[in-house]
Backbone as a ProteinNet text record, in pm:
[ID]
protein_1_A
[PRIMARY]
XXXXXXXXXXXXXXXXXXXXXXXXXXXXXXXXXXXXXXXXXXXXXXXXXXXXXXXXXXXXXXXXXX
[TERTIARY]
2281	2152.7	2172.9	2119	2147.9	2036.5	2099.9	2072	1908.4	1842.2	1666.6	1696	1646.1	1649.2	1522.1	1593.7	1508.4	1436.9	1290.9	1208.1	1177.9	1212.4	1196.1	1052.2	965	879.7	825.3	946.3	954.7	968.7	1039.3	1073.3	914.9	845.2	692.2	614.3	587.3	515.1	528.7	666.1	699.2	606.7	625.2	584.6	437.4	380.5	203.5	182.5	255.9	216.2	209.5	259.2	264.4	125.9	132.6	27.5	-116.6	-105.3	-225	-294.2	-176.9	-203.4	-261.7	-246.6	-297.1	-215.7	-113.3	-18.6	4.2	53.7	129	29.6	90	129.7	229.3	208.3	323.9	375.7	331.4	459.2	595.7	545.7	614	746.9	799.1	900.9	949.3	1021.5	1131.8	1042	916.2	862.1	875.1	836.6	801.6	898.3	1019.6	1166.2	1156.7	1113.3	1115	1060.5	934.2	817.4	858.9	880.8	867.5	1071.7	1136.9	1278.5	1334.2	1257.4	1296	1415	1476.9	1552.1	1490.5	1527.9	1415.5	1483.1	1569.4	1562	1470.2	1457.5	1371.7	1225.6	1194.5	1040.4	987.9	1105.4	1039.5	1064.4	1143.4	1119.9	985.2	947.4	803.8	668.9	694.7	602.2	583.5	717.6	705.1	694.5	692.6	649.5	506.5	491.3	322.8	272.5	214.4	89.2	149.1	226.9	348.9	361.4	436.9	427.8	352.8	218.2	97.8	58.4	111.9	92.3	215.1	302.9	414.8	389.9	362.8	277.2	180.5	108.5	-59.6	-49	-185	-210.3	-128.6	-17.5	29.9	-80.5	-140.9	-180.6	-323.4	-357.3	-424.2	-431.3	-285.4	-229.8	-277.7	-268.2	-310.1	-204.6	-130.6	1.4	126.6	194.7	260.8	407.2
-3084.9	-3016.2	-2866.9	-2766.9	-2642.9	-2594.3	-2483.1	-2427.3	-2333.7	-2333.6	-2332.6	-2125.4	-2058.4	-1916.3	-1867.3	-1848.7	-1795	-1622.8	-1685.9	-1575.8	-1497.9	-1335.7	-1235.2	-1208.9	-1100.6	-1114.5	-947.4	-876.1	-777.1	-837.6	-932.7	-958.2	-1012.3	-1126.8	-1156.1	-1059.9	-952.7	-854.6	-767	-744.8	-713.3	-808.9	-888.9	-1007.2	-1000.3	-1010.8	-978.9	-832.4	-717.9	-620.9	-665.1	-700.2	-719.6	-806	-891.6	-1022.8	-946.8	-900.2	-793.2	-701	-617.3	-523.8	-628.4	-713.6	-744.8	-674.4	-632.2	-545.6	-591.6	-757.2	-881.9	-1018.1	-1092.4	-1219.9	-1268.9	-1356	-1335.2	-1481.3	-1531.7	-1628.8	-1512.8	-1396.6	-1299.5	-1227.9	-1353.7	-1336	-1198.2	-1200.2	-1128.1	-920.1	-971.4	-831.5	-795.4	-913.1	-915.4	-885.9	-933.6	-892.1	-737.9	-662.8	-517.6	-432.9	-469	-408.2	-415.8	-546.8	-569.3	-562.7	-548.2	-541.7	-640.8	-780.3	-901.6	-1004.1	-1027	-1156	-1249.5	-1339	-1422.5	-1564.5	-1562.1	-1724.2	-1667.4	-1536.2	-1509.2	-1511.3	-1488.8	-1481.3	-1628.9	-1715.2	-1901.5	-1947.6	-1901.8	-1985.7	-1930.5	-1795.2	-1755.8	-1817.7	-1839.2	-1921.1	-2050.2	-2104.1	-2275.2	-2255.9	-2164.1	-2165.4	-2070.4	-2050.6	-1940.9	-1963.9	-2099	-2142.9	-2108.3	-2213.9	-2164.8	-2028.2	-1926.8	-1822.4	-1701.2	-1756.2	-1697.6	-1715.5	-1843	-1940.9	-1843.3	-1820.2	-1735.2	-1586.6	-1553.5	-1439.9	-1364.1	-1408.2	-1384.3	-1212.8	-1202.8	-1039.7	-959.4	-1041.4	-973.6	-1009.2	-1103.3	-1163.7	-1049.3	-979.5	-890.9	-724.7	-690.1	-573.9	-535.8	-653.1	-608	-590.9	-694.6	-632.4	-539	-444.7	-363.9	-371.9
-93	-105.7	-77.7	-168.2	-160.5	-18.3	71.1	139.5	120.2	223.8	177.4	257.7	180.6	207.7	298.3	399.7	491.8	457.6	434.8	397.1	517.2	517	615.3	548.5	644.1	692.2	581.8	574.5	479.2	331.9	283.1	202.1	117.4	243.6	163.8	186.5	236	203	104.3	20.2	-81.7	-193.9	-218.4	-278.8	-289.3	-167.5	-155.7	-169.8	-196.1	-204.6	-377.7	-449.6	-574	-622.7	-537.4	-557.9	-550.7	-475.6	-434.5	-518.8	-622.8	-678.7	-789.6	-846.3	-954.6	-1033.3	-1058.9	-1202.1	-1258.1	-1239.2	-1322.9	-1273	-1356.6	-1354.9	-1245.7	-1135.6	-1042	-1119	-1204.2	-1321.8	-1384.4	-1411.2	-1508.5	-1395.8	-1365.4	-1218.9	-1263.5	-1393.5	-1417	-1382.9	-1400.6	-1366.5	-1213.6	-1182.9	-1023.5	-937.7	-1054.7	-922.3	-935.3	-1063.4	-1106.1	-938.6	-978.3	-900.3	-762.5	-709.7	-547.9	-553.1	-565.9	-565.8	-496.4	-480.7	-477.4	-561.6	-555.9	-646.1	-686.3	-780.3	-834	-760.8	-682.4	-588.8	-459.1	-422.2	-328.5	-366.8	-484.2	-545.8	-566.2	-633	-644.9	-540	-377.9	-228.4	-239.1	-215.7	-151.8	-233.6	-366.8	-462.2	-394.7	-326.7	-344.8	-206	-97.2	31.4	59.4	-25.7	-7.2	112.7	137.5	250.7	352.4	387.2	498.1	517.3	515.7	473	510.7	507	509.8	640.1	715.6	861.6	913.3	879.7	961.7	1019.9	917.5	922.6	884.3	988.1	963	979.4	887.9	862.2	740	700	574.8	454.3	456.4	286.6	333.5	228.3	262.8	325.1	325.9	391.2	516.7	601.3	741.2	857.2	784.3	885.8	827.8	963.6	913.6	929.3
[MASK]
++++++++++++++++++++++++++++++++++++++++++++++++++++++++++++++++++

């Protein structure tokens, strides 16, 4: 079983800074790695861990934390 990538705390705020703006489609990965300078095995963990995520660190979804 391949190794599960531990999402930093910078890395999903990149991600929700994107999600946020509304610019894309956050399906349209290949943009999304553009914009937020993410990798795209780092963009489909944070897709397939969102909720979680959001429970880790509270105050990012929404630009409240810094």
């Amino acid at each position: 079983m391949a190794e599960v990538k531990e999402i930093t705390k910078e890395e999903f705020q990149a991600y929700e800074a994107v999600r946020a703006s509304g610019i894309t489609n956050m399906y349209a990965v290949p943009t999304v790695e553009v914009i937020s300078g993410l990798d795209r095995s780092t963009i489909l963990a944070i897709m397939e861990k969102y909720s979680e995520l959001n429970e880790k660190y509270p105050g990012v979804r929404g630009g409240l934390a810094k």
